[in-house]
VEXMIDO-400425 format. One record per residue (C-alpha): chain; x, y, z; residue in one letter. Coordinates in Angstrom, 3 decimals, always signed. Layout:
BEGIN
+------+----------+----------+----------+------+
: unit :     east :    north :       up : code :
+------+----------+----------+----------+------+
:    A :        X :        Y :        Z :    a :
...
+------+----------+----------+----------+------+
This chain:
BEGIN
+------+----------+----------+----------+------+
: unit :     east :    north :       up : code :
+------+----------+----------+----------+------+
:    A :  +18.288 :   -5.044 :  +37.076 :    x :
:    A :  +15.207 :   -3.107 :  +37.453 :    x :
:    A :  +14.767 :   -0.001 :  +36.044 :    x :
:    A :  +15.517 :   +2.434 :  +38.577 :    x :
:    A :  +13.560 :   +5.876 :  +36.877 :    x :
:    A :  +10.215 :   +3.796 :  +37.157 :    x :
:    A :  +10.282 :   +1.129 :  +40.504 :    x :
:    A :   +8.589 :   +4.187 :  +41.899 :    x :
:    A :   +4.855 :   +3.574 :  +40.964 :    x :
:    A :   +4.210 :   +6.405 :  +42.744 :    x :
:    A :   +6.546 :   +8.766 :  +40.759 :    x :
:    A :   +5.964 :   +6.945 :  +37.416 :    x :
:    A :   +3.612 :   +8.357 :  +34.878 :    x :
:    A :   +2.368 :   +6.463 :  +31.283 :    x :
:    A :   +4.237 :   +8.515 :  +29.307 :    x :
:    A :   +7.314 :   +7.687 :  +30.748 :    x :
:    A :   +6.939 :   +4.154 :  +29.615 :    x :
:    A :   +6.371 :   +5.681 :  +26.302 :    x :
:    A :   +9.580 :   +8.193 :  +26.162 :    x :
:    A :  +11.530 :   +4.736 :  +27.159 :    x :
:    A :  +10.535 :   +3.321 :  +23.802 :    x :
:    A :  +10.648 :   +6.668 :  +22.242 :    x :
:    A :  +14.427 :   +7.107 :  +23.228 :    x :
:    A :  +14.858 :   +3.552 :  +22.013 :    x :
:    A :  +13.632 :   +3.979 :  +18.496 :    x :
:    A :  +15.886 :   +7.397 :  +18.296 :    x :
:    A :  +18.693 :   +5.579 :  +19.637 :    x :
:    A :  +18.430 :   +2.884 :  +16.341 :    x :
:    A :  +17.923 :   +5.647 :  +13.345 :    x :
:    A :  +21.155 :   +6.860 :  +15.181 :    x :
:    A :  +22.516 :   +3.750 :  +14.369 :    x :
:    A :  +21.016 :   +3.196 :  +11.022 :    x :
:    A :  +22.392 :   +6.455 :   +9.812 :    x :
:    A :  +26.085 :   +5.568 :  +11.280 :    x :
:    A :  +27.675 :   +2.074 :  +13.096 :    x :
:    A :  +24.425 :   +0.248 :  +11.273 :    x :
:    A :  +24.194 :   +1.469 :   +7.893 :    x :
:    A :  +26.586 :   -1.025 :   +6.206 :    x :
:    A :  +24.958 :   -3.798 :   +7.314 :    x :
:    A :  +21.048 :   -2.561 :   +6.771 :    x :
:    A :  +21.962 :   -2.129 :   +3.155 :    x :
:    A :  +23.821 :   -5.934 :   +2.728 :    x :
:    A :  +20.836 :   -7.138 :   +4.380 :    x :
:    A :  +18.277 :   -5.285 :   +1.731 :    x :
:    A :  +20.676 :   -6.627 :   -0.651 :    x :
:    A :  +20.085 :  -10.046 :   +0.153 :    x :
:    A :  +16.223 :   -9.612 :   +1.250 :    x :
:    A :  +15.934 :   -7.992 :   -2.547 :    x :
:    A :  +17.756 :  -11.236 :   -3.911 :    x :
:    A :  +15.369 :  -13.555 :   -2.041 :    x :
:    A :  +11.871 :  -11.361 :   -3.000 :    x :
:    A :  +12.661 :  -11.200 :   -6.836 :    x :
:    A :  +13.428 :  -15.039 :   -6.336 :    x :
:    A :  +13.911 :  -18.046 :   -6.547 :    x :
:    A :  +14.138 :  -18.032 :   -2.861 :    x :
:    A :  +11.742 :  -16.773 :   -0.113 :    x :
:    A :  +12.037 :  -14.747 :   +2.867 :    x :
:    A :  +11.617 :  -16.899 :   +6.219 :    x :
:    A :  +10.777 :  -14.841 :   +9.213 :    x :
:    A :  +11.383 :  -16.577 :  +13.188 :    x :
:    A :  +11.179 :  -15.936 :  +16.344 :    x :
:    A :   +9.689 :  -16.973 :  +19.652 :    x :
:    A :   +7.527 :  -15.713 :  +22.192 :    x :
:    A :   +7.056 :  -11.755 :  +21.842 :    x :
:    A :   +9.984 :  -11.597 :  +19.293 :    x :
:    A :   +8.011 :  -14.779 :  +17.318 :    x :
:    A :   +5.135 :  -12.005 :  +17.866 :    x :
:    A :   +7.126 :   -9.345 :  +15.772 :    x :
:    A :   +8.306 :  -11.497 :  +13.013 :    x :
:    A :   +5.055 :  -12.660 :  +12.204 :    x :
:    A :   +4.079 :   -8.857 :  +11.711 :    x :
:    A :   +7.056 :   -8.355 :   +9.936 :    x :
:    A :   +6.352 :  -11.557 :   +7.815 :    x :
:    A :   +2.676 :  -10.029 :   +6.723 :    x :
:    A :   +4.757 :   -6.611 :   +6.279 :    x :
:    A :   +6.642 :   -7.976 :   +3.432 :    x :
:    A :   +3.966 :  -10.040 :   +2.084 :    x :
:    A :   +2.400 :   -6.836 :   +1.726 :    x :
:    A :   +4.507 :   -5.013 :   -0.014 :    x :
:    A :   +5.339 :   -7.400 :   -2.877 :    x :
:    A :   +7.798 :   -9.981 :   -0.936 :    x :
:    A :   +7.624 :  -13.532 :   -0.815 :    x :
:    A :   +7.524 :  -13.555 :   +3.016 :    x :
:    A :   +6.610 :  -16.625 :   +5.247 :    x :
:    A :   +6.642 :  -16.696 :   +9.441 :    x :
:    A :   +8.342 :  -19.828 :  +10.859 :    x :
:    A :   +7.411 :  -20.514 :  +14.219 :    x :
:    A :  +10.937 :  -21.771 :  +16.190 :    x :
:    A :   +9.479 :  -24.534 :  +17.652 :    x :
:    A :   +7.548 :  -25.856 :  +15.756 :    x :
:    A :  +10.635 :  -26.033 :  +12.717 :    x :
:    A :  +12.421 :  -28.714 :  +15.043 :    x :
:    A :   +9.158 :  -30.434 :  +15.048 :    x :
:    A :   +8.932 :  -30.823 :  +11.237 :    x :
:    A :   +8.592 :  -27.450 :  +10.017 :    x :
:    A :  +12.357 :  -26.878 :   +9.104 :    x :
:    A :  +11.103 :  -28.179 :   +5.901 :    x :
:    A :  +10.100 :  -24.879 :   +4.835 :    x :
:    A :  +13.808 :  -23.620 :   +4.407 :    x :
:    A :  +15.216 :  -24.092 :   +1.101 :    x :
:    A :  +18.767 :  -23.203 :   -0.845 :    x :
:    A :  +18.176 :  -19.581 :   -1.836 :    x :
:    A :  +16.072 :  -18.345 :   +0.940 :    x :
:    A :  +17.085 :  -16.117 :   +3.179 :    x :
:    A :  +15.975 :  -16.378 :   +7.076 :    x :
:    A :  +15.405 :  -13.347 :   +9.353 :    x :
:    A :  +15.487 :  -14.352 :  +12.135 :    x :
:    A :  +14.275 :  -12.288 :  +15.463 :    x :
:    A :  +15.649 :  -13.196 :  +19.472 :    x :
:    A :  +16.330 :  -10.408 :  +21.602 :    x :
:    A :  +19.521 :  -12.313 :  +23.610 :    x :
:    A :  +20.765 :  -14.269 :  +20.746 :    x :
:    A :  +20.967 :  -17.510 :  +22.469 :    x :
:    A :  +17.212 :  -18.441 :  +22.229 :    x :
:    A :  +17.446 :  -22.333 :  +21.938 :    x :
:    A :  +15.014 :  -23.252 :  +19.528 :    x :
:    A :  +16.472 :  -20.336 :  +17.136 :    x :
:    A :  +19.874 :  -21.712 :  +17.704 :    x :
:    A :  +19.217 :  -25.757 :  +16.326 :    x :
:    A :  +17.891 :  -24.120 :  +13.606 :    x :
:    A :  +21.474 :  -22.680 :  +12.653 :    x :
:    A :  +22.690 :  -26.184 :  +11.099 :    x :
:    A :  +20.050 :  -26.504 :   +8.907 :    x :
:    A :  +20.480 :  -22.920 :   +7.422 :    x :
:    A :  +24.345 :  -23.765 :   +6.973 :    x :
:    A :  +23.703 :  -26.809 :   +5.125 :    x :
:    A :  +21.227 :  -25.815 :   +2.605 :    x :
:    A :  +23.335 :  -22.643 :   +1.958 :    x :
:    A :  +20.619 :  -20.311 :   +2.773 :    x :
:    A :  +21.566 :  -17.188 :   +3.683 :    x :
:    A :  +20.698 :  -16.148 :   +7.912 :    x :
:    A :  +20.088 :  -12.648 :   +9.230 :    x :
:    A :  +19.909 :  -12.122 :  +12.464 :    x :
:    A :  +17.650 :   -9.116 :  +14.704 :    x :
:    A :  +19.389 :   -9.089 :  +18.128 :    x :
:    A :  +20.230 :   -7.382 :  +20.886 :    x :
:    A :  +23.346 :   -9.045 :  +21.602 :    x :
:    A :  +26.584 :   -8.212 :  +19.176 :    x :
:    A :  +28.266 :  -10.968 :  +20.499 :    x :
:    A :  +25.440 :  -13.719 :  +21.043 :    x :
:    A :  +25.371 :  -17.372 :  +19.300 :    x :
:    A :  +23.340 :  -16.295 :  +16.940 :    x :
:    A :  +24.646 :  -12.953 :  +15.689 :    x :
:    A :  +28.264 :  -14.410 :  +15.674 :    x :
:    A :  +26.847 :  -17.468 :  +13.100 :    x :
:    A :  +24.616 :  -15.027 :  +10.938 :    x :
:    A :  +25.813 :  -14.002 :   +7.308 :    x :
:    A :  +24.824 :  -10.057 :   +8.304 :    x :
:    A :  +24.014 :   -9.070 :  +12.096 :    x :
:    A :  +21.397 :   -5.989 :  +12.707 :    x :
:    A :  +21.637 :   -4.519 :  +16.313 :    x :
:    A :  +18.408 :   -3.979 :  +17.942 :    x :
:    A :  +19.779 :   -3.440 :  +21.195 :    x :
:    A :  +18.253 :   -1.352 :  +23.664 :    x :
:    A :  +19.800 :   +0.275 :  +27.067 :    x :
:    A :  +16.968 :   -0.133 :  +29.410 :    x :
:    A :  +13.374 :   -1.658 :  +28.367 :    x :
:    A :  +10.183 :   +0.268 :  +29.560 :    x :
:    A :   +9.018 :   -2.777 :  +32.228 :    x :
:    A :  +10.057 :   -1.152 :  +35.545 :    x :
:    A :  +11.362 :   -4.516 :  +36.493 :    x :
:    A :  +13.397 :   -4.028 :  +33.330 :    x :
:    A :  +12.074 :   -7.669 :  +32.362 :    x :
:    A :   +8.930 :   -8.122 :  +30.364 :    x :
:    A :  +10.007 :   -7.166 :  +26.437 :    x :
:    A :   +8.726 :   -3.884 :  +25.696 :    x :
:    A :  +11.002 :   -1.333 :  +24.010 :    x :
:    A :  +13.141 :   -4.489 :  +22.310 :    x :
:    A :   +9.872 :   -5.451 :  +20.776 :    x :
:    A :   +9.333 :   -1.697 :  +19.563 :    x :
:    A :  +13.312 :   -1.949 :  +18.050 :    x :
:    A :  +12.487 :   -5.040 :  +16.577 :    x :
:    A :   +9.587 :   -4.134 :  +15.206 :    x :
:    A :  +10.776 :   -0.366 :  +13.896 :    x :
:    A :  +13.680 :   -2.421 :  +12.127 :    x :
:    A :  +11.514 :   -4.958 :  +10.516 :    x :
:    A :   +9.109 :   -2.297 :   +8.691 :    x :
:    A :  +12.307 :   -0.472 :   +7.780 :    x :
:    A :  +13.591 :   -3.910 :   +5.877 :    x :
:    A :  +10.461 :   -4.600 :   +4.803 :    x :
:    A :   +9.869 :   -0.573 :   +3.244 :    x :
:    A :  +13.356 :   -0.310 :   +1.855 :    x :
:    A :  +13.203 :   -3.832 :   +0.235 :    x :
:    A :  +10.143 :   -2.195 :   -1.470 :    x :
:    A :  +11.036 :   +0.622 :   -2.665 :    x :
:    A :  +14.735 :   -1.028 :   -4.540 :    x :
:    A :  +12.116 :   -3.343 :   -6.155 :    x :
:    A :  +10.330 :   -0.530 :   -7.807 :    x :
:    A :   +6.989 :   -1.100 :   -5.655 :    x :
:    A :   +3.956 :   +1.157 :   -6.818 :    x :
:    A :   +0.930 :   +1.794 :   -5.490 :    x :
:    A :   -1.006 :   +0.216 :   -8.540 :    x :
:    A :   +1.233 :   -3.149 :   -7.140 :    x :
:    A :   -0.290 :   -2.564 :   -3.950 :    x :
:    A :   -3.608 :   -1.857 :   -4.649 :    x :
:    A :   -3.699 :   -5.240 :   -6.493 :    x :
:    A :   -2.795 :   -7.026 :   -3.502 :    x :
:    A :   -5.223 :   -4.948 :   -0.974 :    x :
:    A :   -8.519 :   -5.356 :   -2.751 :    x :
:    A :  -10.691 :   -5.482 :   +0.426 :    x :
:    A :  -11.585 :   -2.701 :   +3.237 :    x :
:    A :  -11.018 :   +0.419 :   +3.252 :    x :
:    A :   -8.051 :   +0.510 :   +1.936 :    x :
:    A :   -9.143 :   -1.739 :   -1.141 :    x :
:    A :  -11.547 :   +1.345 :   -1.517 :    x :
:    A :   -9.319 :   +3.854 :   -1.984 :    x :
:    A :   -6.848 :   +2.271 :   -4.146 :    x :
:    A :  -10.035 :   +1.150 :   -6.602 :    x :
:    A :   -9.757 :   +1.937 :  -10.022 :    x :
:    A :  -11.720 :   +4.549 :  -11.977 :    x :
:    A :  -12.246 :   +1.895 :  -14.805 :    x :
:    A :  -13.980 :   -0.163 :  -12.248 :    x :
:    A :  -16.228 :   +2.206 :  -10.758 :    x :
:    A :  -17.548 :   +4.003 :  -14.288 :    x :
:    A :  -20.843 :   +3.501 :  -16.516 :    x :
:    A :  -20.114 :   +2.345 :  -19.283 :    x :
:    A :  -21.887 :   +0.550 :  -22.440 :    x :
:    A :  -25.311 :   +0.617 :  -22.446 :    x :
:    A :  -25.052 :   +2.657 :  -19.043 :    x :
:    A :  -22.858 :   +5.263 :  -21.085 :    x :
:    A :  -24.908 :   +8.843 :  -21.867 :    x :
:    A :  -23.930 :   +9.308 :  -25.439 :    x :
:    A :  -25.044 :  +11.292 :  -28.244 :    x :
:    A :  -23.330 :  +12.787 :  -32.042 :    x :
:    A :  -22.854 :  +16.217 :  -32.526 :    x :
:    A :  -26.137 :  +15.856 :  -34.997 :    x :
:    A :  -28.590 :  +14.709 :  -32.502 :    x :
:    A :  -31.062 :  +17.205 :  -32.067 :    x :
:    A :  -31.732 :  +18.731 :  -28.407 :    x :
:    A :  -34.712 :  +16.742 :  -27.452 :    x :
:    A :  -33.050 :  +13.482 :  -27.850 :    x :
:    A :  -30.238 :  +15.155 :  -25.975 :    x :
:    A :  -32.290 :  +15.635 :  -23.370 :    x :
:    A :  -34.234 :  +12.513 :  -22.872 :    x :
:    A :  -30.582 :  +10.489 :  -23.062 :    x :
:    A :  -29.496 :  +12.627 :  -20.275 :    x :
:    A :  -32.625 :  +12.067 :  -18.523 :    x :
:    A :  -32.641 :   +8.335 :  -19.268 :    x :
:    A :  -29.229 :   +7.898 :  -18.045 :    x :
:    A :  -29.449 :   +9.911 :  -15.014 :    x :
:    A :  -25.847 :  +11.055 :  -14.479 :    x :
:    A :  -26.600 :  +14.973 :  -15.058 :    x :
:    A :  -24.855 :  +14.627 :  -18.257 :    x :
:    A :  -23.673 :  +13.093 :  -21.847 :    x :
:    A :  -21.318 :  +12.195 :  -24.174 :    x :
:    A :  -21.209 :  +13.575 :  -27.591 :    x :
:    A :  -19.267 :  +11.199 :  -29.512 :    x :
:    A :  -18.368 :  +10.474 :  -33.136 :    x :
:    A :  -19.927 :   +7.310 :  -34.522 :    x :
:    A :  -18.737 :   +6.816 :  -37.899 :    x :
:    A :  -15.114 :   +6.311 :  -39.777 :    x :
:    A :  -11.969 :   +5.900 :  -38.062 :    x :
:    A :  -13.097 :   +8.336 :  -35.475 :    x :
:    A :  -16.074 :   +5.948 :  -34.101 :    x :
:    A :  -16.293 :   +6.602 :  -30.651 :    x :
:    A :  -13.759 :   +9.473 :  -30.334 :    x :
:    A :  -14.572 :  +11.875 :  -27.591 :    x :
:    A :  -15.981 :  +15.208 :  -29.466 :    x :
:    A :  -17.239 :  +16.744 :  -26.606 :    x :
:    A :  -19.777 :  +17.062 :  -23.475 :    x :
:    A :  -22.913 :  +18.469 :  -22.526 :    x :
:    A :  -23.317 :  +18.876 :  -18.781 :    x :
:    A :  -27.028 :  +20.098 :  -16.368 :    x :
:    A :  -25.276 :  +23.170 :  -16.340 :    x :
:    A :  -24.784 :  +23.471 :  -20.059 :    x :
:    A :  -28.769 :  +22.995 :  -20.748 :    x :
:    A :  -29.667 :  +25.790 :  -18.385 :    x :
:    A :  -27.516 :  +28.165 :  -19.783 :    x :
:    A :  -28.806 :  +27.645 :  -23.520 :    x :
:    A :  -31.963 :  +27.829 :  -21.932 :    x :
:    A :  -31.372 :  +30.966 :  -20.476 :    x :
:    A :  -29.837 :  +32.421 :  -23.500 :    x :
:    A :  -31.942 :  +31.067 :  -26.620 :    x :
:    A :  -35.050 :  +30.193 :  -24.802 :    x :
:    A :  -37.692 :  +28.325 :  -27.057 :    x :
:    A :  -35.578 :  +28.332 :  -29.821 :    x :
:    A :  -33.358 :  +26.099 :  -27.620 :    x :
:    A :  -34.826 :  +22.687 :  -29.026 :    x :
:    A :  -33.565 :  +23.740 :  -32.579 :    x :
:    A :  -30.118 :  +23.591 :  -31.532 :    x :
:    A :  -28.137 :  +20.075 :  -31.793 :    x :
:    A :  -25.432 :  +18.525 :  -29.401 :    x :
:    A :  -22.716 :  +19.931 :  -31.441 :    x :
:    A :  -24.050 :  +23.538 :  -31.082 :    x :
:    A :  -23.558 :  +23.453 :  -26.990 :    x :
:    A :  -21.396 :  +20.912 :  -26.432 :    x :
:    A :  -18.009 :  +21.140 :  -24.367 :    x :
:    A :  -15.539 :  +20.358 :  -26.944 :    x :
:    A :  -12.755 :  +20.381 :  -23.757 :    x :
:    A :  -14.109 :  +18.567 :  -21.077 :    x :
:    A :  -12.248 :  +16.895 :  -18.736 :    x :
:    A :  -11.126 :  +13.448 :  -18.579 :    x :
:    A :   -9.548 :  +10.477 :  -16.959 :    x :
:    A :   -7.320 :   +7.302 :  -17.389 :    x :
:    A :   -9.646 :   +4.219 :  -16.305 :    x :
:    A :   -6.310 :   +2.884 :  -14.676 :    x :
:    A :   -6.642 :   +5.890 :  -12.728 :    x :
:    A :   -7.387 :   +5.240 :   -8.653 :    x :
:    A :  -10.849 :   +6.591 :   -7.219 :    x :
:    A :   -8.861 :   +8.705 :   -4.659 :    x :
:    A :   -7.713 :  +10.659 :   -7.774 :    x :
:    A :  -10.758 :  +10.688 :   -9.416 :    x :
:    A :  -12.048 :  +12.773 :   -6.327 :    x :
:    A :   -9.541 :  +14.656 :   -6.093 :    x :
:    A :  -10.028 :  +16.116 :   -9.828 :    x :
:    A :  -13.569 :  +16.642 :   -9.524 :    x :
:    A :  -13.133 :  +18.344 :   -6.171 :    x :
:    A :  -10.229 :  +21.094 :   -7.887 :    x :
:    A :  -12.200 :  +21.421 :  -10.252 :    x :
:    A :  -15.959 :  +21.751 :   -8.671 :    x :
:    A :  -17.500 :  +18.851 :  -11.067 :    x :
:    A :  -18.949 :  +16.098 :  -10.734 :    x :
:    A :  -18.358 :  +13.840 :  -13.671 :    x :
:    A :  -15.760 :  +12.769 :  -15.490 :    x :
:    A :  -15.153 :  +11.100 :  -18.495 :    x :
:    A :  -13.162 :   +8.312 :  -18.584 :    x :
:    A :  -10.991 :   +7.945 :  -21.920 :    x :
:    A :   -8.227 :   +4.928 :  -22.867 :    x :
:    A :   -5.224 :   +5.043 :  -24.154 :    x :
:    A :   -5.560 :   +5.548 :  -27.569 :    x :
:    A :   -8.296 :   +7.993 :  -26.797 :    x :
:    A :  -11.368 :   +6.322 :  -27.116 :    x :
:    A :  -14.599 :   +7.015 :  -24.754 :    x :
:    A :  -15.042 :   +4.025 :  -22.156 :    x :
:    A :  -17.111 :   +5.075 :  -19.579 :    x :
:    A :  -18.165 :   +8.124 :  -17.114 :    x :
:    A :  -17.471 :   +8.175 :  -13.270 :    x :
:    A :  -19.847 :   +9.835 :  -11.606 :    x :
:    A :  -19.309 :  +11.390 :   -7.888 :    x :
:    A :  -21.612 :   +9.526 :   -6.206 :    x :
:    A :  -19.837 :   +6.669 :   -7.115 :    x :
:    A :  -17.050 :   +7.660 :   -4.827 :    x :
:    A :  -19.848 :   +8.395 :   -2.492 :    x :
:    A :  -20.827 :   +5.067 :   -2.590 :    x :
:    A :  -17.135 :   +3.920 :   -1.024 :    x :
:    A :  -17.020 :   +6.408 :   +1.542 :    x :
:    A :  -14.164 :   +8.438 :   -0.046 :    x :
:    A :  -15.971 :  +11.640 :   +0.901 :    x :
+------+----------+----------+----------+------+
């Protein structure tokens, strides 16, 4: 039937397609947090068994639901899952070949009795794989075969004809990221897992390491406590970074982080010794506190240090304390951070 609030084009406003899929979405956390729950967390369960393996996660559909589990598919892949769309026709055309004992197959169709979905059923029974079904319909084909059922119903879509699939897509796809997020997180997902995967764009940007970004061997300012102040100041003028290292080069403490001497640090001992200055050495001035950074450290952190603390270096130390590198803030300038 059409949908009688908006067969009136001349009473219907935009945003009253978008309160129809609005109302929707609220109507599945309702059932997420109540009727739904039991059967969200078996199908996490099995989702979680697939990801960590040996099996994979097949995602299907057709048309605008086919749509939706393709975005779901990349959702998963993106998070950590083994995740793989399966168009529905094309698997009774020779791509049913991709199912295998162990996977697990999501499968999306808004009335449950989508054809090409359906022959597809046999195949999943045989090889023991384990079917999940997105639906609308409780008591559909495909919902009555599936091992867990997850009800993306909706009472009215936002077409005025009540036709074309709008706020069923919206269900669908709400449900999928909420699969796809919570199979995440119970597999201990972490950002450093995602940056690896998202090493382009912006986003690659952000999540880029500190030990990436620094200056580090023969790019490193670095001086010992002994070198006298005009060396001091032609390695921070050679090096160009408004600052150096004062680091210990001999015994078991070779290359441990003694201390820094900053722009700001010359013009003060300027300032206060004047042209006795060049008789001091890098231990006399130096910062024996400065502040540092793990090189597995992301940029966006980096910035966010240097910011709270109005500076714009920072040292970049390892584990067992040794001196690696320096990142400098205009090497987060250089990928847009700022």
């Amino acid at each position: 039937m059409p949908n009688p609030d908006l067969t009136q084009s001349d009473s219907a406003r935009p945003s009253d397609f978008v309160r129809i899929e609005a109302t929707a979405l609220d109507e599945l956390a309702r059932r997420l947090d109540t009727t739904m729950l039991a059967a969200f967390d078996q199908a996490c369960d099995l989702l979680v068994r697939s990801a960590n393996g040996p099996g994979r996660i097949i995602v299907t559909g057709i048309g605008k639901s086919g749509i939706i589990a393709r975005k779901i598919a990349a959702t998963l892949r993106s998070t950590g899952a083994q995740a793989h769309f399966l168009h529905a026709a094309e698997a009774v055309h020779g791509d049913m070949g991709m199912i295998a004992p162990h996977d697990t197959l999501l499968a999306l169709s808004s009335s449950g009795e989508t054809e090409e979905l359906l022959r597809l059923i046999p195949t999943v029974k045989r090889l023991t794989a384990t079917l999940i079904s997105l639906s609308g319909c409780a008591t559909s084909t495909l919902a009555q075969a599936s091992d867990v059922f997850l009800d993306a119903s909706v009472s009215t879509e936002a077409c005025p004809l009540n036709l074309a699939p709008t706020a069923s897509t919206t269900v669908m796809l709400a449900l999928g990221d909420a699969l796809a997020l919570e199979v995440s997180r119970r597999r201990g997902w972490k950002a450093e897992d995602f940056a690896d995967l998202h090493p382009g764009g912006r986003l690659g940007k952000r999540l880029a390491r500190v030990r990436d970004l620094m200056h580090s061997g023969e790019a490193l300012p670095q001086v010992s406590p002994d070198t006298p102040m005009p060396q001091v100041i032609y390695e921070m003028s050679r090096k160009k970074l408004g600052m150096t290292t004062v680091l210990e080069h001999e015994g078991k403490e070779a290359n441990h982080l003694a201390g820094m001497i900053s722009d700001g640090d010359l013009r003060r001992l300027l300032e206060r010794d004047g042209p006795h200055a060049l008789e001091r050495t890098a231990g006399d001035i130096m910062n024996p506190h400065p502040i540092t950074i793990d090189g597995n450290a992301f940029a966006s952190a980096a910035l966010a240090l240097m910011e709270e603390k109005k500076i714009t270096s920072l040292i970049v130390i390892s584990e067992d304390g040794h001196t690696e590198g320096v990142v400098h803030l205009h090497d987060l300038w250089s990928l847009q951070l700022i």
